[in-house]
C-alpha positions as CSV (number, residue, x, y, z in Angstrom):
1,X,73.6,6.6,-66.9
2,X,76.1,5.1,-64.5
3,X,78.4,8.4,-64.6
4,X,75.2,10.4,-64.0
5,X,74.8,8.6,-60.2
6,X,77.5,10.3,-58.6
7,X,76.4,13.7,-59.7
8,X,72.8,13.3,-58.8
9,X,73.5,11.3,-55.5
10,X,75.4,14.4,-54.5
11,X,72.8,16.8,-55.4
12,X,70.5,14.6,-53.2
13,X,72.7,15.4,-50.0
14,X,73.1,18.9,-50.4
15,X,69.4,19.7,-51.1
16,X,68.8,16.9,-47.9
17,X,71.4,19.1,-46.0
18,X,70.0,22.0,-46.9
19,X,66.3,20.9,-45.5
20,X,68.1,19.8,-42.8
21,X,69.4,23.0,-41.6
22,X,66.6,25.5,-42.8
23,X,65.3,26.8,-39.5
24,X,61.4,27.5,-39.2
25,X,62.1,30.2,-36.8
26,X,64.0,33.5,-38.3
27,X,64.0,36.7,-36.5
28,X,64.0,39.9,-38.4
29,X,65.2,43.2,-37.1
30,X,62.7,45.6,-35.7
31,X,62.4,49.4,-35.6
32,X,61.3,49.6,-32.6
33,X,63.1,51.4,-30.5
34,X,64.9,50.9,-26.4
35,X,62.3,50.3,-24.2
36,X,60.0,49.1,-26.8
37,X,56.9,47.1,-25.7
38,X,53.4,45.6,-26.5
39,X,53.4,45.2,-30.0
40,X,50.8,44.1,-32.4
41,X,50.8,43.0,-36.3
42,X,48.2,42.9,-38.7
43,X,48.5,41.3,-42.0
44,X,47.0,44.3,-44.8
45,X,46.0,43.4,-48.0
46,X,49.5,44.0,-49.1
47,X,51.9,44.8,-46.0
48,X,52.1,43.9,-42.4
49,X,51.4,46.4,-40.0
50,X,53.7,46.6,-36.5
51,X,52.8,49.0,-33.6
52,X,54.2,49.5,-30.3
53,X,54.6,51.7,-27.3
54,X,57.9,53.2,-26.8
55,X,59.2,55.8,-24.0
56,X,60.4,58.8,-25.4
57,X,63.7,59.6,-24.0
58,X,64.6,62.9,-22.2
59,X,60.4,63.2,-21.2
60,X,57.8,61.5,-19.3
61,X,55.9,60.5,-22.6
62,X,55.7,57.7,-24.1
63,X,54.9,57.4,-27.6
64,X,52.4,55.1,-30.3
65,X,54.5,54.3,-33.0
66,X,54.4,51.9,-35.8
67,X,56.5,50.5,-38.9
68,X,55.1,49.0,-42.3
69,X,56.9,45.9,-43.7
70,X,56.8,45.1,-47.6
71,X,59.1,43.2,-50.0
72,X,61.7,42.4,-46.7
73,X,61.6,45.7,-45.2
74,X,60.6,48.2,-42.6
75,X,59.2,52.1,-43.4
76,X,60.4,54.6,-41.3
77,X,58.6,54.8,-37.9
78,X,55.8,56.9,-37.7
79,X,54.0,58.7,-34.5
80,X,50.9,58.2,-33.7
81,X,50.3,60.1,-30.8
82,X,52.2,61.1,-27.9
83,X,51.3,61.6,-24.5
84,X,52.0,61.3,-20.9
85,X,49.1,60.5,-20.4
86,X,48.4,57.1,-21.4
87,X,47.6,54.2,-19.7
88,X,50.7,51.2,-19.9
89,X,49.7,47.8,-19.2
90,X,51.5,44.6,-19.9
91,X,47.8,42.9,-21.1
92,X,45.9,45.9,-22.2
93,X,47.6,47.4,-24.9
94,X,46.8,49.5,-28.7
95,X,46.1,48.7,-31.8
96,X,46.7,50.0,-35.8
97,X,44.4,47.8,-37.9
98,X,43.7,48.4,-42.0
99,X,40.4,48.5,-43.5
100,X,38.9,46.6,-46.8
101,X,39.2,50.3,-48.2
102,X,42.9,51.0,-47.1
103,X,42.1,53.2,-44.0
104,X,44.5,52.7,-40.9
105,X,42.6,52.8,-37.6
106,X,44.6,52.9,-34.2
107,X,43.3,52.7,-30.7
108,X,44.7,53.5,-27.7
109,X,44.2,53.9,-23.7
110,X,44.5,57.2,-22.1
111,X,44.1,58.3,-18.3
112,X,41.0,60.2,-17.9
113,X,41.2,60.1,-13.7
114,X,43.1,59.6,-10.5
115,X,42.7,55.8,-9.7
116,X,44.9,53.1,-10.8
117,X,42.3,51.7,-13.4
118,X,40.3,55.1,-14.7
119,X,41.1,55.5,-18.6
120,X,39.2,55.8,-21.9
121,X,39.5,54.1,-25.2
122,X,40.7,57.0,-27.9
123,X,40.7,56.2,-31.8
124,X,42.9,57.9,-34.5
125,X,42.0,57.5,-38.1
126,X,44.7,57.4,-41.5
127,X,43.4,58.0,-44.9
128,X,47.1,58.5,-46.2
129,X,48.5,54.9,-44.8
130,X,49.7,57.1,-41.7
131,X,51.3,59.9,-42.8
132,X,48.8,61.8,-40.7
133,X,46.3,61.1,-38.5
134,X,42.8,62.5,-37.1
135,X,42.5,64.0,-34.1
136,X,41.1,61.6,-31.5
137,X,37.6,60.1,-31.1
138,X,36.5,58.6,-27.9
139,X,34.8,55.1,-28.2
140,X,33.1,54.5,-24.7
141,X,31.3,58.1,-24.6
142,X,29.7,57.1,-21.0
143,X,31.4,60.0,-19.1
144,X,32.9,57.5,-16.2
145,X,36.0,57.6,-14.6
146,X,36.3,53.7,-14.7
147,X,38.1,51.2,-17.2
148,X,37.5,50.7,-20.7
149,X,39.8,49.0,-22.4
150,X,40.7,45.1,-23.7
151,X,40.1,46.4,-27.1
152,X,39.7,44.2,-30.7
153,X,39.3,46.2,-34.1
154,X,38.2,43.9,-36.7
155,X,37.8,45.7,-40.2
156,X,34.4,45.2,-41.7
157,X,33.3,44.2,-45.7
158,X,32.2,47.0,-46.6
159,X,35.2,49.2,-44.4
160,X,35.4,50.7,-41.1
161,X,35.8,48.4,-37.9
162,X,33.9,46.8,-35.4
163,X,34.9,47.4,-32.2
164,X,34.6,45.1,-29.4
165,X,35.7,46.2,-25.5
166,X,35.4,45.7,-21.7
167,X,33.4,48.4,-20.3
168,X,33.3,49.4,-16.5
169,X,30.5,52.1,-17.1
170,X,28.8,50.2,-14.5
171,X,31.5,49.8,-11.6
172,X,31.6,51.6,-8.7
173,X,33.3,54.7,-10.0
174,X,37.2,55.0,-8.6
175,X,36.4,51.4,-7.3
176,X,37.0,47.8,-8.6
177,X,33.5,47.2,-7.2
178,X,30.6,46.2,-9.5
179,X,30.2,44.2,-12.7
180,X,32.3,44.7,-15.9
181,X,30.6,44.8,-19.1
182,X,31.2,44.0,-22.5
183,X,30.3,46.8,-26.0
184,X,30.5,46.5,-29.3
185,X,30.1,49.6,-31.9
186,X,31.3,50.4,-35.5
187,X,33.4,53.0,-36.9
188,X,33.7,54.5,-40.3
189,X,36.3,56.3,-42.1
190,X,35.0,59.8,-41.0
191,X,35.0,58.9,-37.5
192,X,31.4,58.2,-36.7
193,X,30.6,55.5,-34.4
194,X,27.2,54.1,-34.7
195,X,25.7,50.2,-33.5
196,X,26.7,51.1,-30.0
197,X,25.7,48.1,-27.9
198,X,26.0,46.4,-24.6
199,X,25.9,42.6,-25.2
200,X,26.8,40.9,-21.9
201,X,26.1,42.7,-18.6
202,X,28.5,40.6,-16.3
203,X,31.8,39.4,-17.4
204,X,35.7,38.8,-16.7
205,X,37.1,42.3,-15.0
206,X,41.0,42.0,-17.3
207,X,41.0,39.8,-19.7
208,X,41.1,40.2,-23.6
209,X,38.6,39.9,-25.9
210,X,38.9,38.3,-29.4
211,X,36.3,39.1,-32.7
212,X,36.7,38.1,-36.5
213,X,34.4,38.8,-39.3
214,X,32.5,35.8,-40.5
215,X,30.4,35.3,-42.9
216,X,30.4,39.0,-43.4
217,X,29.0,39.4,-39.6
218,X,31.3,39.8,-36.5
219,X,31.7,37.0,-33.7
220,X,33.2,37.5,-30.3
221,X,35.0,35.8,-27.4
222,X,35.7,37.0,-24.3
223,X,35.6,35.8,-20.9
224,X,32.4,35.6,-19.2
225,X,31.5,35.9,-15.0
226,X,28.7,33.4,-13.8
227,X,27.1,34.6,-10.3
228,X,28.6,30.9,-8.9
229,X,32.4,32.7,-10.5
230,X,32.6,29.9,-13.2
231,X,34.3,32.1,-16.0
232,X,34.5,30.6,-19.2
233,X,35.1,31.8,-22.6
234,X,31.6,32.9,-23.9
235,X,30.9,34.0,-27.9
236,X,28.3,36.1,-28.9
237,X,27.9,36.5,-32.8
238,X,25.7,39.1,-35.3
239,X,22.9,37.6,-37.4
240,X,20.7,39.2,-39.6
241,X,18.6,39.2,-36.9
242,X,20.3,40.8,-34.5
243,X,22.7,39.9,-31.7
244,X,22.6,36.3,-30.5
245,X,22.7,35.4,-26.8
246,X,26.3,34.6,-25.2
247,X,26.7,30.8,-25.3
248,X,29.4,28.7,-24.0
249,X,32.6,28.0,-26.3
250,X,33.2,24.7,-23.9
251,X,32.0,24.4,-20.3
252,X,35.5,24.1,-18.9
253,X,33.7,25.0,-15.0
254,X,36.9,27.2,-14.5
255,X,36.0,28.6,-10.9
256,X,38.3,31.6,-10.0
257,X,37.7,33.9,-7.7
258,X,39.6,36.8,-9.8
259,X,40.4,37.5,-13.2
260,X,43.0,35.4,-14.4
261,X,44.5,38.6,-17.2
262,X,44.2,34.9,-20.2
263,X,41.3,35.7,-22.6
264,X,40.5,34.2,-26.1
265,X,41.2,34.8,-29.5
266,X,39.9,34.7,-32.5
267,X,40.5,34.3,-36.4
268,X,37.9,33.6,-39.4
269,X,38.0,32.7,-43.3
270,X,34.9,33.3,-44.8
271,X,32.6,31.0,-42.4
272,X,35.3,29.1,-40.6
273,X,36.4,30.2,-37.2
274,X,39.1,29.3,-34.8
275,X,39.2,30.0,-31.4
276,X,41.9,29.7,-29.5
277,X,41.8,30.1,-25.1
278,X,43.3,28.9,-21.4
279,X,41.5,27.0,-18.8
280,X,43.0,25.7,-15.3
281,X,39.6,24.1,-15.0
282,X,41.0,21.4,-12.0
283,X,44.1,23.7,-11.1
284,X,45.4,22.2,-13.6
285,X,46.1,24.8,-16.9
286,X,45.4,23.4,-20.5
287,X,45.3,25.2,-24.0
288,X,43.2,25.1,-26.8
289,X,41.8,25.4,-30.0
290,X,38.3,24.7,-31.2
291,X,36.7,24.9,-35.3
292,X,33.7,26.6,-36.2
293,X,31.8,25.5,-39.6
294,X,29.1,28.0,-39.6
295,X,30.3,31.3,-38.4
296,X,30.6,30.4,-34.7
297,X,27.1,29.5,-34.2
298,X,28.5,26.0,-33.1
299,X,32.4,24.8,-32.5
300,X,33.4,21.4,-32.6
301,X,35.5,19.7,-29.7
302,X,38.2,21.4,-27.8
303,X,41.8,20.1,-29.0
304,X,44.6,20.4,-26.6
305,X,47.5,22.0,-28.3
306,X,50.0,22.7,-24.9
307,X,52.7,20.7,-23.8
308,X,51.8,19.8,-20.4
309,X,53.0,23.3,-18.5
310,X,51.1,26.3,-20.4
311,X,51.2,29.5,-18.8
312,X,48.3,30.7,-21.6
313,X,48.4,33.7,-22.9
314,X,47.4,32.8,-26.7
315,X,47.0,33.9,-30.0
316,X,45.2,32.4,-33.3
317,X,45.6,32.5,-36.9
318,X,43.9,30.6,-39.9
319,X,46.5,29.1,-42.7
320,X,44.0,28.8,-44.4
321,X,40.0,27.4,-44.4
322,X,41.5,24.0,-43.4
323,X,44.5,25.0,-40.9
324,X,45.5,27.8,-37.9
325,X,48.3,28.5,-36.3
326,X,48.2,28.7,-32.7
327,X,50.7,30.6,-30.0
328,X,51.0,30.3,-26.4
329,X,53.5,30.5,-23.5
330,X,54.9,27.4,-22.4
331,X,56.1,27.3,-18.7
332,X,59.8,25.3,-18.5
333,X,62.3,24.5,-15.9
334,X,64.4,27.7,-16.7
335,X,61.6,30.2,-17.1
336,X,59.3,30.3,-20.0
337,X,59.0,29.6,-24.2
338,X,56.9,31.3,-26.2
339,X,55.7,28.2,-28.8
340,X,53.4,27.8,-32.0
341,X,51.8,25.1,-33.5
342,X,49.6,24.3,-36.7
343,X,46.5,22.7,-35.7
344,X,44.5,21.5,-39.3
345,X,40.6,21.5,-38.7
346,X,40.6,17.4,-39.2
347,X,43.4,15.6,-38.0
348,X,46.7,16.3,-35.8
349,X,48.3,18.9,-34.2
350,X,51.8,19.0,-35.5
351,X,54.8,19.1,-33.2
352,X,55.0,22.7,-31.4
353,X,57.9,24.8,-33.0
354,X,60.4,27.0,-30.2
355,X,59.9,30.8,-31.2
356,X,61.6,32.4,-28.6
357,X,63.0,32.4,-24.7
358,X,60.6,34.1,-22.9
359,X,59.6,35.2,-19.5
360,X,56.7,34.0,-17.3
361,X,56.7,37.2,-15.5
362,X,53.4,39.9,-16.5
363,X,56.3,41.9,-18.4
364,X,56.3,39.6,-21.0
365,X,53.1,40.3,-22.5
366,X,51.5,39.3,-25.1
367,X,52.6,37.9,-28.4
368,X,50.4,38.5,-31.9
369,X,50.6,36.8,-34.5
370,X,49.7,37.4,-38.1
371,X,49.7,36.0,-41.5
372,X,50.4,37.4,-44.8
373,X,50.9,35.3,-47.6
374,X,52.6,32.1,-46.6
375,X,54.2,33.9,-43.7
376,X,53.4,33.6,-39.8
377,X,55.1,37.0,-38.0
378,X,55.4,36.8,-34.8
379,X,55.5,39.7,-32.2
380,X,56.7,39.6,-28.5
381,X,58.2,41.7,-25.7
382,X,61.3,40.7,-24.2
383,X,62.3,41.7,-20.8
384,X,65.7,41.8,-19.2
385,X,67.4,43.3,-15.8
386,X,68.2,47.0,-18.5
387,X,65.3,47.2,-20.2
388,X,62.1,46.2,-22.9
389,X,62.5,45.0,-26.2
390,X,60.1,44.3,-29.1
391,X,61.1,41.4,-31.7
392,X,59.4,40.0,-34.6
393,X,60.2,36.9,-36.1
394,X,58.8,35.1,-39.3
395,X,57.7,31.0,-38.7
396,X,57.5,28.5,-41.3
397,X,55.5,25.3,-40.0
């Protein structure tokens, strides 16, 4: 036994060693191309999903694009669409979401006018995991030249998506004048849209809206627009008997008198929701996360996850039913971070984890987060004096 000691005590430090240097951050090489930007994953039932908005070089288009990760690597890149036409926003940005039934669904935002802020929401549909692709559906069918955009796909039980959106049907048109609204419809496999609904008449102008599927029914969070200009995160969830009114998530008593582009997110296991959102309620910003037990009828108190200096700009994930992962931009002395943190439903926040250098400039974006097994990816935009870059990176917590 005694000549076993040395052997095991050794053993010991190298697996302690080893711990010791495993990083919880790893970065894994994209396909996305120079100039890269806004990118979004979704976790499949078997593959994670990356698309992003590239230029394409010797034109004035730029192109949708996206790559499928499975067993440690990337497909080919595949077009979407093409254009030079759409519209290219830092916080506004597309979509390629999978259905229960395997059917790819990407959105995007295409000029249909002369002003600054006059574009439509166009769909494209993949029964063939995106070899090819439909040609495009418009969503908001209202015939305005005003915004429509801030878009959230959510796949529903049965398949299709819901689809959730800001809708300026009821602006002043080729003016920012007049109240923003917020829709929600379905869309199947063949492209029919159906459950078109307005659910809030007056609401945030820019920011994003968040929806999950619980309990079989979709809930959603966006940013609401009180006459006095308190605008708080508001959710709104389907019942069997219909559409609920908006409620409160937390009366933070934010009063802004513009739209502060920082709007809430979402993510759901079976009846459990999180919800994840900014306030600088008191000029003074804070982030947070909140539990739902019952489908987002009710969430339980607000738990600061920040450290001190958050610039917002947040994403949510569940583990698991107990446990989310949370990301946000962190304001620090040499620019910004983009940080995550778990946050379990009944205890702690653990310490936040470093994912990445970022930037606390509008060109940063973003960053979306998804899980897919055990795995947290991570997507974000990095910009730099030359140019745009899209990185992923997987995050063990």
């Amino acid at each position: 036994m005694t000549a076993l000691r040395p052997i095991f005590a050794t053993a010991l430090l190298v697996a302690i060693a080893s711990l010791a240097s495993a990083q919880p951050v790893e970065e894994l090489a994209t396909p996305a191309g120079a100039g890269a930007m806004t990118p979004f994953v979704f976790a499949g039932r078997n593959a994670l999903l990356l698309s992003w908005l590239e230029p394409v070089p010797d034109t004035k288009e730029t192109a949708l694009r996206f790559a499928i990760y499975r067993a440690g690597r990337w497909s080919v890149p595949r077009t979407v669409m093409q254009r030079s036409d759409f519209f290219v926003n830092w916080a506004d940005f597309p979509s390629i979401v999978e259905d229960a039934n395997g059917t790819l669904f990407a959105h995007w935002l295409q000029k249909s006018g002369n002003s600054t802020y006059a574009y439509d929401v166009r769909v494209a549909i993949s029964n063939d995991r995106g070899a090819t692709w439909s040609a495009p559906i418009l969503l908001n069918r209202d015939g305005k030249k005003d915004e429509h955009g801030f878009v959230t796909l959510a796949p529903l039980p049965a398949g299709g998506v819901g689809a959730t959106w800001l809708d300026g049907r009821n602006m002043v048109e080729g003016k920012e004048e007049g109240d923003m609204t917020v829709r929600y419809a379905t869309i199947d496999a063949a492209g029919v849209i159906r459950s078109d609904v307005q659910l809030d008449n007056r609401t945030c102008e820019c920011c994003t809206t968040g929806m999950a599927i619980a309990g079989g029914h979709p809930v959603i969070a966006y940013r609401d627009r009180s006459p006095e200009e308190i605008r708080d995160i508001a959710v709104i969830r389907q019942t069997a008997n219909g559409w609920s009114k908006p409620r409160p998530l937390h009366n933070d008593g934010w009063k802004i008198a513009g739209c502060p582009v920082n709007g809430p997110q979402l993510d759901a296991r079976g009846k459990r929701v999180a919800a994840a959102w900014f306030s600088a309620a008191g000029e003074h910003g804070r982030a947070y996360v909140a539990f739902s037990d019952n489908a987002g009828e009710t969430f339980g108190a607000a738990i600061v996850i920040d450290d001190g200096t958050p610039i917002g700009r947040m994403d949510v994930a569940m583990l698991d039913g107990e446990t989310a992962i949370v990301t946000w931009s962190e304001q620090t002395a040499g620019g910004a971070e983009l940080r995550a943190r778990r946050v379990p439903r009944n205890g702690k926040p653990t310490p936040s984890v470093k994912v990445a250098d970022s930037s606390a400039a509008r060109a940063a974006g973003f960053a979306r987060i998804a899980v897919l097994g055990q795995d947290v990816y991570v997507a974000w935009t990095e910009q730099n004096a030359a140019t745009k870059r899209v990185h992923v990176s997987r995050v063990r917590l």
